[in-house]
N, C-alpha and C positions, 0 to 999 in steps of 0.2 A: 881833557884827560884828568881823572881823580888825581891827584898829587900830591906834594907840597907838604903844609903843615897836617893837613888831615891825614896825609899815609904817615905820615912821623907819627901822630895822634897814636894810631889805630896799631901801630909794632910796638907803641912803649905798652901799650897794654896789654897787648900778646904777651911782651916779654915780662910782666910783672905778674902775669896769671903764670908761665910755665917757673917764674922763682918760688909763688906759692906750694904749685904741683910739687917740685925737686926737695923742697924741705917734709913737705909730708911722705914723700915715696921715700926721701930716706929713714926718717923714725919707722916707716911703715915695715921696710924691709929687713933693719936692724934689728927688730924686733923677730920674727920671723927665724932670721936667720939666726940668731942668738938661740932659741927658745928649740927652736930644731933641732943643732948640730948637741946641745945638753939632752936632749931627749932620742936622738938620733933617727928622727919623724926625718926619710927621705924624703918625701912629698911635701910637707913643709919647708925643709930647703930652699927644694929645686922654684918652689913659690915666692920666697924668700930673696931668692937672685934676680926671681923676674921684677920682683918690684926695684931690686936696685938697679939692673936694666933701664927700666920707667927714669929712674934719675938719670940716667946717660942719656938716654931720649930727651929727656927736658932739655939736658944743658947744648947737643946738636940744636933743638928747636930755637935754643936763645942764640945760637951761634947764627943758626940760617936766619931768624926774624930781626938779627941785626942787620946782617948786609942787607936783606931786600928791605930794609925801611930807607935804604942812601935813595936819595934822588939819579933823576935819569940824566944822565951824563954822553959825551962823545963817544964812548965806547960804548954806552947801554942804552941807545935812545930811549928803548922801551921799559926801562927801568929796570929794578934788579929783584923784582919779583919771584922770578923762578928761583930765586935762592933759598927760598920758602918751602918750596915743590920738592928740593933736592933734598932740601932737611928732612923733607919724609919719604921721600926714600932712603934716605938712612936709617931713618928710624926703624923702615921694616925690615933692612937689612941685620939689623942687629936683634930685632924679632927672630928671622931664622935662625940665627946663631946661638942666641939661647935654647930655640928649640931640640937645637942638633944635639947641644950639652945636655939637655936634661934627658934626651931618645936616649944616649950612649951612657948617661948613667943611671937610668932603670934599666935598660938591658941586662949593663955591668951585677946591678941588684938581683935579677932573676940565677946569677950564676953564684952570687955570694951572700945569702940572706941575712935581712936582721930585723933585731925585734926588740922595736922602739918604743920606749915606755911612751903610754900618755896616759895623762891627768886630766881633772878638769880644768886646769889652767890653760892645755892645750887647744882645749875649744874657746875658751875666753880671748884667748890671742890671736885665734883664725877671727873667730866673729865680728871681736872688737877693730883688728885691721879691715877685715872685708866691709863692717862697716862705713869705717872714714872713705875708704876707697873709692865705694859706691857713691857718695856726696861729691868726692873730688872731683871723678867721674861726671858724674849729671855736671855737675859745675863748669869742669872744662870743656865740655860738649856745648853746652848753655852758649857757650861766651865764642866759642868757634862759628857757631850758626850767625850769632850778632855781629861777630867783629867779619866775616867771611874770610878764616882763616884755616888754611890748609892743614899748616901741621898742630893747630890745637885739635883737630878734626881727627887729624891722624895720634896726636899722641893721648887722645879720651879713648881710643880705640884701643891703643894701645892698654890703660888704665883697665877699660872694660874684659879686658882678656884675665886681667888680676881678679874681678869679681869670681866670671867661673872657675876660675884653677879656686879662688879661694873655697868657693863651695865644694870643689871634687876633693880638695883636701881634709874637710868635714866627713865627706863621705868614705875618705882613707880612715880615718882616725876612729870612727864609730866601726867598722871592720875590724882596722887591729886590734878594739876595746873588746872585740867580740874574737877574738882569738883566731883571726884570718890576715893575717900580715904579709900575703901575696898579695892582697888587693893595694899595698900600698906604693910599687912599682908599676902595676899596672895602670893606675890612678895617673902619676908622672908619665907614665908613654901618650893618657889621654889629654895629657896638657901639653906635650911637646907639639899634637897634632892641631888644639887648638890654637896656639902659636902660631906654627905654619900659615895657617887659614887666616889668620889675621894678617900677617904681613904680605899675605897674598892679597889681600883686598887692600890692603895699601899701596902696595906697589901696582897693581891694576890700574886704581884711580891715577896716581903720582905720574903713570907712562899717557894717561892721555893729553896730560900738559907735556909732559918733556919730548912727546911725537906730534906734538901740533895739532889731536885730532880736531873732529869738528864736538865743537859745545852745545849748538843749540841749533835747531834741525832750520833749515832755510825755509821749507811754508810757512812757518811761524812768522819766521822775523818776514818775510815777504806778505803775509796777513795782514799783519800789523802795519805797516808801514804803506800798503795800496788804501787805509783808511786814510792817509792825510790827504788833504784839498791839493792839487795840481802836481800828485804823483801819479804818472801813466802805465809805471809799470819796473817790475824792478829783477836782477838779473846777478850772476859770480859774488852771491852772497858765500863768505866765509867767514870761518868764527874759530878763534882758538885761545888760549890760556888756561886761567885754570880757575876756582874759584875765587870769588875777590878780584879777579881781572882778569875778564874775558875783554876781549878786541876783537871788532869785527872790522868787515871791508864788504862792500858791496855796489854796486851801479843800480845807480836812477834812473829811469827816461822820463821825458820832462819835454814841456814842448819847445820846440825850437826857435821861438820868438821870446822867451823868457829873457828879463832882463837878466846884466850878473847881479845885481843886490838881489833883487828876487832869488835867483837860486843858492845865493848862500845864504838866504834867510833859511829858504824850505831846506838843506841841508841843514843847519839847526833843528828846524824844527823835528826832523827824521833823529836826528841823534839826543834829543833832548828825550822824545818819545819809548826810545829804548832803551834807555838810562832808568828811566819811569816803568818800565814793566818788569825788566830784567837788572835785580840789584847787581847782580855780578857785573855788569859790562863798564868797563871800565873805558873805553878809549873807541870811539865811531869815526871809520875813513869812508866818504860817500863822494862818490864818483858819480858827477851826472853828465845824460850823454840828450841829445838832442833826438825826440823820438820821429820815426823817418815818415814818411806821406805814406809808403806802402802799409808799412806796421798799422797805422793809423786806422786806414779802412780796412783794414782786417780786423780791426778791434771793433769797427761799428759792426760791419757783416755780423761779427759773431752776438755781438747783442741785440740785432732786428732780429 
């Protein structure tokens, strides 16, 4: 099993990329939300909250990539991984929750109108944030794919939902310049929805680790694994966690005169081999079973 100082490694780094994130998504959003509520750009606001949202995300994500970087203990054999998992579900939990606030207050806009000066400073301040965001973005994505971490994955996603609100907020602000300041609650009801969709594809991904589904389709690993020398055949392949630590279990047949050092070598060498194809797989249980005389000639049959 991947362990030890290397998982310690792999969460201080996690946690020193989501402290980067948390100090830029707060300039990013103070800004926003200052420049908004002087100008009383609804759509900029509601943009505004999401990014300091994004800093509540970071600092869950540091709270979850603390605990799952503890070692596996008596109560956790398998480590405390999922605590990473749960981190993002949080995260998209608090995705819908902004989205509900910003639905209920463009709605609220369409019954109470107003009419928000903008400048060209207003565009300056969209651009200028949508740009850092977009770098953040790429960056925090970048380092999620490297490190295979769950909630960097989920809170760049997070980040990227800030790009397009930031652009639909452009597209607010050249409307109201143009003497159309309905478009600028209808703008916020189109980002409350792109919200949703995001925390929805978070929580998606988040529930196939937190329900054990299957990770990696069993022909596969079964493929792979009838190419090694004096494997006969292979059977109750199951695979579940999440990325960065899938675990699997599966049965060998193997023949029945194999010695034990022999088959805990070839069990090596089956888990060293999956390790090697699939960066995710973190931890290989192989059960081998002695393959039977009948099975046997039924395997020649099928090959004359």
């Amino acid at each position: 099993m991947i362990g030890g100082p290397y998982l310690l490694q792999k969460f201080k780094k996690i946690q020193r990329i989501l402290v980067y994130v948390l100090i830029i998504n707060i300039v990013i959003s103070l800004a926003k939300i200052a420049y908004g509520t002087l100008t009383g750009a609804l759509s900029m606001v509601a943009d505004g909250y999401h990014s300091l949202f994004d800093g509540v995300s970071n600092i869950i994500g540091l709270v979850g990539s603390l605990i799952a970087s503890r070692p596996a203990d008596r109560d956790h054999p398998y480590g405390h991984q999922k605590y990473e998992t749960i981190a993002s579900f949080f995260i998209a939990l608090l995705l819908i929750f902004v989205g509900v606030e910003i639905f209920k207050n463009a709605f609220n806009s369409f019954l109470i109108p107003n009419k928000p000066e903008v400048t060209i400073v207003s565009f300056l301040v969209v651009i200028g944030t949508m740009g850092v965001a977009y770098f953040t973005m790429k960056y925090e994505h970048r380092q999620g794919l490297y490190l295979r971490s769950q909630v960097l994955i989920a809170d760049s996603m997070h980040l990227k939902s800030d790009i397009y609100i930031s652009f639909s907020v452009i597209v607010s602000l050249v409307a109201m310049k143009l003497g159309l300041p309905i478009i600028d609650p209808i703008v916020a009801l189109i980002i409350s929805f792109i919200i949703f969709k995001t925390g929805y594809k978070i929580i998606k991904e988040t529930s196939r680790s937190l329900l054990d589904m299957s990770r990696i389709e069993e022909n596969e690993i079964c493929d792979l694994v009838m190419k090694i020398d004096k494997v006969k055949g292979c059977h109750k392949i199951r695979t579940r966690g999440s990325m960065g630590d899938i675990k699997v279990d599966m049965h060998l047949l193997v023949q029945s005169d194999m010695s034990l050092e022999d088959a805990h070598i070839l069990s090596h060498r089956v888990s060293k081999k999956l390790r090697e194809e699939y960066r995710d797989i973190s931890d290989v249980v192989v059960h081998l079973e002695p393959i039977l005389q009948q099975h046997q000639e039924s395997n020649s049959k099928k090959t004359s």
